[in-house]
Structure formats: C-alpha cells, structure tokens
ZAKOLKOL-524323 format. One record per residue (C-alpha): residue number from 0; residue in one letter; x negated, y negated, z. Coordinates in nm, 3 decimals, padded with zeros to 5 digits. Each point is the difference from the previous one (the first is absolute). Layout:
> NUM / A / X / Y / Z
...
// end
This chain:
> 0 / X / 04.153 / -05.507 / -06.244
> 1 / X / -00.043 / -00.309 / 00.191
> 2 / X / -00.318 / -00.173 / 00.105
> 3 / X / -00.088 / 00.075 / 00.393
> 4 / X / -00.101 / -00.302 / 00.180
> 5 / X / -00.227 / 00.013 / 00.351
> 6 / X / 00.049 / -00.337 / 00.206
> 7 / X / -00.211 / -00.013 / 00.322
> 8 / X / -00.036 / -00.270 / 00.258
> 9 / X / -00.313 / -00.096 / 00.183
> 10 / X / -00.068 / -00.141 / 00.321
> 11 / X / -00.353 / -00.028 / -00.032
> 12 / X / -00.204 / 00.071 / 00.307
> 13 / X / -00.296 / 00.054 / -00.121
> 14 / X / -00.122 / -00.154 / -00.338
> 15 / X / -00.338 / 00.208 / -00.057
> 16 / X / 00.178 / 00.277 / 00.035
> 17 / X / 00.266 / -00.075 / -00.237
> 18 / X / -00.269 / -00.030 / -00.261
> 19 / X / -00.134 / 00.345 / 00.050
> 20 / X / 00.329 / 00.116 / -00.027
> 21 / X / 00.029 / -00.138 / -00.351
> 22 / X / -00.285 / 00.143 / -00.080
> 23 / X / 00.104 / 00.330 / 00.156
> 24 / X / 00.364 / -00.036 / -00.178
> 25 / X / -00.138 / -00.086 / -00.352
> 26 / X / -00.096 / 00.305 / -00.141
> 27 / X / 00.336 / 00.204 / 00.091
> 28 / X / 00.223 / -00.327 / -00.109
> 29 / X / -00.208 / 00.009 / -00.375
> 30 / X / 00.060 / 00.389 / 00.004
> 31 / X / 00.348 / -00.047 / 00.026
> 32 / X / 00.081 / -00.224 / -00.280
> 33 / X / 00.127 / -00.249 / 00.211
> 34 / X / 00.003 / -00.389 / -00.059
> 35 / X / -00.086 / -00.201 / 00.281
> 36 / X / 00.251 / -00.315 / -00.074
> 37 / X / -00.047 / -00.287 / 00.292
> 38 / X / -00.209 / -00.003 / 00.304
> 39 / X / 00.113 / -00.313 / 00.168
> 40 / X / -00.164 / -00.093 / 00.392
> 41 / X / 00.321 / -00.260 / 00.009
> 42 / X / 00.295 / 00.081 / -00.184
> 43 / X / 00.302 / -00.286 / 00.006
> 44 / X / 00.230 / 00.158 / 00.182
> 45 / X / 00.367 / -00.116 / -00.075
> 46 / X / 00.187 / 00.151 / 00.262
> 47 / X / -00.032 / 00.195 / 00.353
> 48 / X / -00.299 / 00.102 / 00.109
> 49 / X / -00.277 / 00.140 / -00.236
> 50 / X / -00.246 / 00.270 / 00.233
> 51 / X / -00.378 / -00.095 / -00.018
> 52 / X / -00.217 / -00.254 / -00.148
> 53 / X / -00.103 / 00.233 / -00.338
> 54 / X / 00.280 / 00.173 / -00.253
> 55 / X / -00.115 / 00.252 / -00.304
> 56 / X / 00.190 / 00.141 / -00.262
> 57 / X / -00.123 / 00.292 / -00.200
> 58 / X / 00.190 / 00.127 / -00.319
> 59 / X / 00.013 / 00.365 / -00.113
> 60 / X / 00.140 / 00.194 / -00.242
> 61 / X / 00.236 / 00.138 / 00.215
> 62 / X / 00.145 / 00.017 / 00.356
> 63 / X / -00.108 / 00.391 / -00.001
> 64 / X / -00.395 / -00.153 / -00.138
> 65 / X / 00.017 / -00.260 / 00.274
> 66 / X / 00.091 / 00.260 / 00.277
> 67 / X / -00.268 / 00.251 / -00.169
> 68 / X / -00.251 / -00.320 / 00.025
> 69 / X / 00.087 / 00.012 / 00.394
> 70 / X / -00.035 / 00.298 / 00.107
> 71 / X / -00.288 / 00.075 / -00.240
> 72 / X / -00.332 / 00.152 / 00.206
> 73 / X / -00.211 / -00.294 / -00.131
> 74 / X / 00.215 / -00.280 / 00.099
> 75 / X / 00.051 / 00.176 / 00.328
> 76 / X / -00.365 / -00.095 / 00.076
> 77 / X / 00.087 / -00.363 / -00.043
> 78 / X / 00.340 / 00.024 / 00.224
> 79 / X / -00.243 / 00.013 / 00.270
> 80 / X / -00.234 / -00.341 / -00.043
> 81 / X / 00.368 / -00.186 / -00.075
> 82 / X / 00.136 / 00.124 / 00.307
> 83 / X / -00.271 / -00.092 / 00.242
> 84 / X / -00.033 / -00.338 / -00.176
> 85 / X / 00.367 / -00.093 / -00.039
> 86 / X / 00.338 / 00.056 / 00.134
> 87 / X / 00.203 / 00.101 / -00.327
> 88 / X / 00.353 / 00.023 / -00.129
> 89 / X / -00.007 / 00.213 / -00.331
> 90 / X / 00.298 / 00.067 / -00.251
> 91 / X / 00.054 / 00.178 / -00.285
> 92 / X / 00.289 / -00.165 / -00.221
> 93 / X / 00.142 / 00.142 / -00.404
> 94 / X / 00.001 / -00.220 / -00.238
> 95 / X / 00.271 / -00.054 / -00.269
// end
C-alpha cells in the first residue's frame, strides 16, 4: 500500500494564529502516525506560480490514514484556527 502524502499551502494572514493552530493540530497529527517532513515559509519555486508564502508536507501511512487524519473529529477542531488565520490550498497525493 502506498504512503499518503498531505501538501498544504499557506498564505499566512495571521501568524499568532497559525501557532495556535499547531498547537491545536499536534495532537491529532501524532495520533495518526504521520511524519511531518518539511515546513518551509519560502520554498524555491522552479516553475509557475507557487500559492502562499508557507508549504507543509505531512507523510502517512497511507492515502486512506491521511484522509482518516482529515476528517478526524480532533483535527476538525484545528481546521478552524487554520482557516481564520490563513487562506489554504490542501492536497492529498499516493506515494509509490
């Protein structure tokens, strides 16, 4: 089965509130067995146009885990601080 892999991209709006959201989104990302892999406020974009000014990529064991991880009740609660203090683009991708 292979690895599921959530990519979201930040336009930050408001920075204090990104932090609670970490702290809000901790817990249910550690429950799920997921990996958080890069957290990058300026990746080097090679080509087009790259949305916001903060990209994350979060490794699970699976795409069904990572979707699980999503719609899970305790990350829910987190959904909400993210969305008020960024505007988001969020993807779930299979690995190999």
């Amino acid at each position: 089965m292979p690895k599921g892999y959530v990519i979201l991209t930040e336009a930050v709006k408001d920075r204090a509130g990104m932090d609670a959201y970490g702290r809000a989104a901790a817990p249910a990302i550690a429950e799920s067995g997921a990996r958080v892999l890069a957290v990058d406020p300026k990746p080097a974009v090679l080509e087009g146009d790259w949305h916001g000014d903060q990209t994350v990529v979060l490794e699970f064991p699976s795409v069904e885990a990572a979707r699980a991880w999503y719609e899970s009740a305790s990350y829910q609660k987190a959904i909400a601080l993210r969305q008020a203090a960024a505007e988001t683009n969020a993807v779930i991708v299979a690995g190999f």
